[in-house]
N, C-alpha and C positions, 0 to 999 in steps of 0.2 A: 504494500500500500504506500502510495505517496506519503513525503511527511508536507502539511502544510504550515504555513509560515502564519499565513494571516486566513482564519473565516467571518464572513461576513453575515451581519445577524440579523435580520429585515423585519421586526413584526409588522402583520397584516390585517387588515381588519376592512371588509369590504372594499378593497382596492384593486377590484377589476378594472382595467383598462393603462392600471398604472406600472402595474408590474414587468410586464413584457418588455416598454423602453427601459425600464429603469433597469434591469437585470444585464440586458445587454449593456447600457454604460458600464457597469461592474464588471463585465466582461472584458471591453474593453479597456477600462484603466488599469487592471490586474494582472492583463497578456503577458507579461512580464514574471508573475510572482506565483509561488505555489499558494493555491487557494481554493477556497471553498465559499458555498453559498446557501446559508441555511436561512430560508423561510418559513415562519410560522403563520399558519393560518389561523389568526386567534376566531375564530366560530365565526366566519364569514358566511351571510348568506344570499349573499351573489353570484358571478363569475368567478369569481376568485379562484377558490381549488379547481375549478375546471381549466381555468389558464394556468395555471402551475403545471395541473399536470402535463399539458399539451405543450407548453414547453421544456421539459424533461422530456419527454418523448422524441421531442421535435431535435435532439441534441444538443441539451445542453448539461454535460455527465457533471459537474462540479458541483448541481444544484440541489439540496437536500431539502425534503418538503416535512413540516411538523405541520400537526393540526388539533386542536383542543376542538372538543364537541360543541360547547358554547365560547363566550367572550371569556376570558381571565383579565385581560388586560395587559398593558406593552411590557410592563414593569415581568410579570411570569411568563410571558414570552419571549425577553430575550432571556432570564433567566434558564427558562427550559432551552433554549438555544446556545446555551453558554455550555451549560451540561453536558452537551452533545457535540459542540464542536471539538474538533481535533488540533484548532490552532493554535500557537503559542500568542498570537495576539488577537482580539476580537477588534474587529469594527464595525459600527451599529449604525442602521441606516433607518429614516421613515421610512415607510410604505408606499405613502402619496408620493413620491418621484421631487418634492423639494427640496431635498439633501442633494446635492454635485460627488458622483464617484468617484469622479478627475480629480476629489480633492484626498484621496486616501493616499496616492501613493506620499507626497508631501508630508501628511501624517505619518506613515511609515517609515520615514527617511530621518525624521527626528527620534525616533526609537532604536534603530540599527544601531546596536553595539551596546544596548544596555541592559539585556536581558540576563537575569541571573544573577545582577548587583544588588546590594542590598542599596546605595545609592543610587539604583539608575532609577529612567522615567517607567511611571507606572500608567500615566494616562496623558492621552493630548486631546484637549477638551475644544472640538469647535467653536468659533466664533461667528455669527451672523453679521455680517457688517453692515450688510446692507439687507433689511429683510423685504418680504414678497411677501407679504400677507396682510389682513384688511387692517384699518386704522385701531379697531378697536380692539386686534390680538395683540397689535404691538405696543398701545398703553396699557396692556392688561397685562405683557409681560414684562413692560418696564419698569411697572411698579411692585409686580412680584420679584422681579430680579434684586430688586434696589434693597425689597422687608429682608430677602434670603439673605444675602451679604451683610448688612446687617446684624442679622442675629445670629448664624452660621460663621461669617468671618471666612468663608469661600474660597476670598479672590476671583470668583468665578462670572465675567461680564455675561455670560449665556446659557447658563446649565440647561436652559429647555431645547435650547441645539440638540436634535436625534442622532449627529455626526461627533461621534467620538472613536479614536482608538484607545482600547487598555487592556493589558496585561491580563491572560484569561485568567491566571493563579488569584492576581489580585480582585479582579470580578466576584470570585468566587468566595473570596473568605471573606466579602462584604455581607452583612446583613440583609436576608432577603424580606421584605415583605410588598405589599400592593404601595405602588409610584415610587417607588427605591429608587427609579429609573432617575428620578429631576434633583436626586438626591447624591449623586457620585463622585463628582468633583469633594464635595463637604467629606464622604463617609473615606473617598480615599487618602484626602490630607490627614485626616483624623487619625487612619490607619498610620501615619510615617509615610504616604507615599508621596514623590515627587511629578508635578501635574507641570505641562505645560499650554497653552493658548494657541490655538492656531488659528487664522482665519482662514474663514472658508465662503465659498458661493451659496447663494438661497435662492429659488426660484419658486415662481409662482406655480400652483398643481393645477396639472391639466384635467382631472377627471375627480367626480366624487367630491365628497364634503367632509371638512373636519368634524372628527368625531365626539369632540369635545366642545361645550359652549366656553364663555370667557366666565361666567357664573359659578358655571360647575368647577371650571379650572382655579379658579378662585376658594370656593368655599371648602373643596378637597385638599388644594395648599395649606392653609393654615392651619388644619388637626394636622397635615403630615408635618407642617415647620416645628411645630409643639412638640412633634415625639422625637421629629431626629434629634432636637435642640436638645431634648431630654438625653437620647441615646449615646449623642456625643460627648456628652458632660461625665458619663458616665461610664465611657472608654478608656483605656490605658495599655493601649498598648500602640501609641506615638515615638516612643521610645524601644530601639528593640537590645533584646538582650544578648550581649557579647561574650561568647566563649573564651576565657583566659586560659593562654597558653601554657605550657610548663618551661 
């Protein structure tokens, strides 16, 4: 079996018509790189698995299909995606096709050579510079961005960025529960882990509708800022511990 370098983690959630471009850009920005492509169909009930499957069929072998019977949410899908990939690094994509693939290898080029360090980079947390979305998601996340940093202490200008690379080991020994997802940049610093910023492209979605309103995104933030605020206060292991030699 191949070893892969980097897999890529896409939750999906009624996103027929988006997947298809969007897998092929993955395709093509990766030509280069040992990779994978794990889609999770979080309980979509459109096209969705039907085009998955038909593009695995149609030849495209790197591509890995998960599917939960109902919704979990982004947060257990890339989760159960992380589970299952095979890569030493993950990189996490929307589903609506607004995340730029063209920007992973750049993310990847700032991690080369640091794996395995207890100093190296753990995550490269996308930046949206310029966003492509309506007026009222980008006051809604520039004020949730602003409470998170804040209270969290981040440094993080974008955690809602779906475009991150990070270190699978360190995905994993992170805390899982529901929207952990907007919460990684925080849970990795906290860990000891070194984060870097990268900008990245944002495009407007061609197809389908967010799945989330600014309300619900709203009122579901502040019970999750409450607990990780809690969680993190309540961690220690920022510090790690050095074996002394003889």
């Amino acid at each position: 079996m191949e070893d892969v370098y980097v897999s890529v983690l896409i939750p999906a959630r009624n996103e027929a018509g988006n997947l298809t471009p969007l897998l092929e850009e993955v395709r093509r920005a990766l030509a280069g790189e040992a990779h994978e492509i794990i889609v999770v169909d979080d309980g979509s009930d459109d096209g969705t698995a039907a085009e998955l499957r038909a593009l695995k069929s149609a030849g495209l072998p790197r591509l890995r299909i998960l599917r939960h019977a109902r919704s979990l949410g982004q947060s257990t899908a890339l989760h159960r995606a992380a589970l299952a990939a095979r890569g030493h690094w993950l990189a996490t994509l929307d589903g609506d096709g607004q995340n730029d693939p063209a920007d992973i290898p750049g993310m990847l080029a700032r991690v080369r050579g640091s794996e395995g360090q207890a100093e190296g980079v753990k995550l490269v947390a996308g930046h949206r510079i310029e966003r492509r979305d309506s007026l009222g998601k980008r006051w809604a996340s520039r004020i949730a961005n602003g409470l998170r940093r804040r209270v969290l202490r981040d440094a993080t200008p974008d955690t809602g960025c779906g475009l991150k690379v990070i270190e699978r080991e360190a995905f994993l020994r992170l805390p899982y529960f529901d929207h952990m997802h907007r919460f990684i940049p925080a849970l990795i610093r906290r860990h000891g882990g070194r984060m870097l910023i990268h900008p990245v492209n944002h495009r407007p979605r061609k197809a389908g509708v967010s799945k989330y309103g600014n309300l619900e995104r709203a009122l579901v933030g502040i019970f999750d800022l409450c607990g990780v605020f809690w969680l993190i206060r309540r961690t220690r292991l920022d510090v790690p511990a050095l074996e002394i030699e003889d």
